[in-house]
Backbone as a ProteinNet text record, in pm:
[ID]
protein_1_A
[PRIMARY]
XXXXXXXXXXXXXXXXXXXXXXXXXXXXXXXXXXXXXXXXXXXXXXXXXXXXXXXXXXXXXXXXXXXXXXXXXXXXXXXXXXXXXXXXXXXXXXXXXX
[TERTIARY]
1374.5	1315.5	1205.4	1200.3	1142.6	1021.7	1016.7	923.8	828.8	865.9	801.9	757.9	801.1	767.4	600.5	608.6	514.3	388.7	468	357.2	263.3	348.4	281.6	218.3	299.7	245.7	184.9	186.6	126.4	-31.4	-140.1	-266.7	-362.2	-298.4	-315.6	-312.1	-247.1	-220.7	-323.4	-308.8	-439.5	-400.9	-501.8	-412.9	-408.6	-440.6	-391.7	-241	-216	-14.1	-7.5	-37.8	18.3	37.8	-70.5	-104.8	-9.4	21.7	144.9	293.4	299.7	444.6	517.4	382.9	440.6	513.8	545.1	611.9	794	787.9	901.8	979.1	862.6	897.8	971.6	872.2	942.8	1045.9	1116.3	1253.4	1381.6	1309	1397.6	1466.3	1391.1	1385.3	1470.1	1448.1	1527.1	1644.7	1685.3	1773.3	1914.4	1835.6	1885.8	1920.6	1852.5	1863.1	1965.2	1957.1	2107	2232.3	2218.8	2354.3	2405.8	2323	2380	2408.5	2345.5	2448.1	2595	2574.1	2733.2	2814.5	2767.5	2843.8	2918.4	2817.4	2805.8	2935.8	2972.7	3018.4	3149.6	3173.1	3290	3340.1	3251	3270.2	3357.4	3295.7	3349.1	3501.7	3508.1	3630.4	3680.3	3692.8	3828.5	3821.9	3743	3779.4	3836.3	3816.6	3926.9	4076.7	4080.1	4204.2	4235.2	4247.2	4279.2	4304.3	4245.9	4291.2	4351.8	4394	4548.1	4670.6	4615.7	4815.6	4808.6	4726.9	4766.6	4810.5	4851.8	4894	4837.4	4671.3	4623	4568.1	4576.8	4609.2	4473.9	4516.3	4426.8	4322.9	4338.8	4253	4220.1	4245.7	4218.4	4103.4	4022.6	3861	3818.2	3912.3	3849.4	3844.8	3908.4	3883.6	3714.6	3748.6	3618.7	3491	3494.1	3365	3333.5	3453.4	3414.3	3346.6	3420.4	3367.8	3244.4	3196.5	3075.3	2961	2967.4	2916.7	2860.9	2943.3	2948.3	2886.5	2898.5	2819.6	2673.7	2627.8	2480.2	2460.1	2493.4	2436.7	2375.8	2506.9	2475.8	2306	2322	2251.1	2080.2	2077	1986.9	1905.2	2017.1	1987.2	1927	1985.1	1935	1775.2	1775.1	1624.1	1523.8	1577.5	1480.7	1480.2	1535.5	1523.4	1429.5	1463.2	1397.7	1234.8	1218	1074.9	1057.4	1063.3	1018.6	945.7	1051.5	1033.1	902.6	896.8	808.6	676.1	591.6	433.6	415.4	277.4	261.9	174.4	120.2	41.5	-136	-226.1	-344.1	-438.4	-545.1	-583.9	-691.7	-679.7	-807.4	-931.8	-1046.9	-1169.3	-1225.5	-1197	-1314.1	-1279.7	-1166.2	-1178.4	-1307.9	-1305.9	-1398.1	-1372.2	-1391.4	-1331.1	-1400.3	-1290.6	-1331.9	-1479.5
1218.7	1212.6	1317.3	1415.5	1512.9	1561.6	1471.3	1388.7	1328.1	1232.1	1084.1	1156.4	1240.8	1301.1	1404.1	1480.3	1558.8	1487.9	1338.2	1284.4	1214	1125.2	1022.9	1095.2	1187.9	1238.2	1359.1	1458	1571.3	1497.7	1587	1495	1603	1695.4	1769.7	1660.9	1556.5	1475.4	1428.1	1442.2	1333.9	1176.2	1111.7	976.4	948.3	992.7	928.6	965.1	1114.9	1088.2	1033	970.7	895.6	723.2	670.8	576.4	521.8	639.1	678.5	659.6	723.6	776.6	606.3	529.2	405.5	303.8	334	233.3	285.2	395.3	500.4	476.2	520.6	501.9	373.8	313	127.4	93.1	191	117.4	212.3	362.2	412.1	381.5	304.9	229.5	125.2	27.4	-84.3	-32.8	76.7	128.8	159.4	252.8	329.9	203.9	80.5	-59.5	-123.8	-151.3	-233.8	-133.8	-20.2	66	72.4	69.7	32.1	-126.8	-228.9	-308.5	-309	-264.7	-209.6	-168.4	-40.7	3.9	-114.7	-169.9	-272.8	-328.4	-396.6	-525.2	-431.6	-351.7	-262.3	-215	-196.5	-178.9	-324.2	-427.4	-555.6	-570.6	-520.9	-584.5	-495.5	-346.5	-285.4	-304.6	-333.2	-381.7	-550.6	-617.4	-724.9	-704.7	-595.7	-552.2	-487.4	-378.5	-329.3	-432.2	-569.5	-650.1	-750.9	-763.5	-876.5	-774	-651.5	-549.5	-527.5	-536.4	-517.2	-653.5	-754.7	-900.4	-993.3	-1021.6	-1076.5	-1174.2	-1345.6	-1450.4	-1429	-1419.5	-1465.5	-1537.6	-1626.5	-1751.3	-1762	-1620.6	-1644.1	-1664.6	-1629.3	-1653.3	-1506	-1376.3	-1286.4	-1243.8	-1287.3	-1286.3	-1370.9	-1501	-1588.7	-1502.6	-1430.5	-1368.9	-1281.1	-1193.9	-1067.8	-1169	-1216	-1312.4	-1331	-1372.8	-1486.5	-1337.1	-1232.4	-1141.9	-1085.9	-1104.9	-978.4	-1072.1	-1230	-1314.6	-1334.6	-1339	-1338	-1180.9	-1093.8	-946.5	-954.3	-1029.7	-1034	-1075.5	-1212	-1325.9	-1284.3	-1201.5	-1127.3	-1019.3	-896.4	-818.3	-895.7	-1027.1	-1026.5	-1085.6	-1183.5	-1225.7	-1080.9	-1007.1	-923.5	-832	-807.6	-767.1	-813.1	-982.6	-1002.4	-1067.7	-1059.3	-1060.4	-928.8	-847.2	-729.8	-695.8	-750	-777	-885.1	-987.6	-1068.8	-1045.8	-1107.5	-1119.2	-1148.9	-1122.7	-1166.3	-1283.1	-1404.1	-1510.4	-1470.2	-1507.2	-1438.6	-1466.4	-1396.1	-1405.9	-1546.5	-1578.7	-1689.8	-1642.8	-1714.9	-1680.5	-1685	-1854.3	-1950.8	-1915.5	-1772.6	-1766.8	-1739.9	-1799.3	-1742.2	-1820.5	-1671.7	-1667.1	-1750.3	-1820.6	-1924.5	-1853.1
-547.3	-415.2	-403.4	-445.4	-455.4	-528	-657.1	-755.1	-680.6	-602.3	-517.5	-399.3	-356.9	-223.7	-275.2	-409.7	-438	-489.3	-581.7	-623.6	-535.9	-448.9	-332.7	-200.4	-119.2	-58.3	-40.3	-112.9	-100.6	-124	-108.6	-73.4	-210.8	-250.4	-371.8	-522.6	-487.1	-646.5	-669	-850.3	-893.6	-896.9	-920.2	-882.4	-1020.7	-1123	-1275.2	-1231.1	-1232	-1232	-1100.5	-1011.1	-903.8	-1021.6	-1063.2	-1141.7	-1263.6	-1320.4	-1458.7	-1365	-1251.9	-1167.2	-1134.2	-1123	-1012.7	-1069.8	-1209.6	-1293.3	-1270.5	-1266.4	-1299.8	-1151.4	-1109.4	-931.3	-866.5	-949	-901	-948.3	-1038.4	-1144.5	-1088.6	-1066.3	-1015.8	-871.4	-806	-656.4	-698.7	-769.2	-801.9	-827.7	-929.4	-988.2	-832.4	-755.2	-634.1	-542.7	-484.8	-479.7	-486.2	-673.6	-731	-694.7	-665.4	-687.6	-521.2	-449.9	-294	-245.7	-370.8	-305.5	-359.6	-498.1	-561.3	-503.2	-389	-308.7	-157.6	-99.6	0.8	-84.1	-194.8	-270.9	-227.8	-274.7	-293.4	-144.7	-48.7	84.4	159.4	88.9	193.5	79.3	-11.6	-79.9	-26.5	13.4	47.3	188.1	276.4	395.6	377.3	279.7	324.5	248	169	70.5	214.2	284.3	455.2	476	540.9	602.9	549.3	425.1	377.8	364.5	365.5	340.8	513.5	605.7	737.5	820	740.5	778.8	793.9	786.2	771.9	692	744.6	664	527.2	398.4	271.1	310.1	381.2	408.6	546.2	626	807.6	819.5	928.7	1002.5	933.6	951.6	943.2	781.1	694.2	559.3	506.9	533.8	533.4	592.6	742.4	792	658.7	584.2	539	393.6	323	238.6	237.7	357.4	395.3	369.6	430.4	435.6	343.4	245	72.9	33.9	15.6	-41.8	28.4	110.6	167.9	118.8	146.7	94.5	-61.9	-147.4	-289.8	-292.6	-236.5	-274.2	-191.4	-63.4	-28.5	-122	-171.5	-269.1	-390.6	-440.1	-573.9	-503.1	-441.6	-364.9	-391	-340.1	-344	-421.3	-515.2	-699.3	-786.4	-750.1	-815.2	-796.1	-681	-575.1	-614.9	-642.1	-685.1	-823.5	-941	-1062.4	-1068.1	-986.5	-1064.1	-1040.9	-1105.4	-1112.7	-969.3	-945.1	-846.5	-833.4	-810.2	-805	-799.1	-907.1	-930.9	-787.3	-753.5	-636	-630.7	-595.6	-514.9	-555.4	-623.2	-615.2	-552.2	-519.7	-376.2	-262	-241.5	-110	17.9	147.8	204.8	337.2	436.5	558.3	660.4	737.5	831.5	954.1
[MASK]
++++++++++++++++++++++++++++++++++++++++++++++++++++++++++++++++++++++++++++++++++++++++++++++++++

């Protein structure tokens, strides 16, 4: 954090190491990223492990919500992993404004 904070914003940087930093920067982001939804994944399983030893049906409404939850989070996180990772689409030549 502290790296990214000196390189990007202090107004002292050269932009070659801003230029060199942004590869490192972008993986370590992804990196920090994948590991909070790890956490999220692990958050909704012990809140529905709490809620089947506190009597709650395997298969109730409130198992399914927590379910439904961890699975859109997954499926969000990876969306945007891998929208991150990819190329981006080359620009338009013939553009030109209405």
């Amino acid at each position: 954090w502290i790296f990214g904070f000196v390189v990007f914003f202090y107004p002292g940087g050269s932009s070659e190491l801003r230029r060199e930093s942004v590869p490192w920067h972008v993986l370590f982001g992804l990196f920090v990223y994948i590991l909070a939804l790890a956490t999220s994944s692990l958050g909704f399983l012990e809140k529905l492990t709490f809620l089947e030893s506190s009597g709650v049906a395997k298969y109730g409404s409130e198992a399914l919500l927590v379910n439904f939850n961890a699975i859109i989070t997954i499926l969000f996180g990876t969306f945007v992993v891998l929208s991150a990772i990819s190329q981006a689409p080359p620009a338009a030549d013939d553009y030109a404004p209405i």
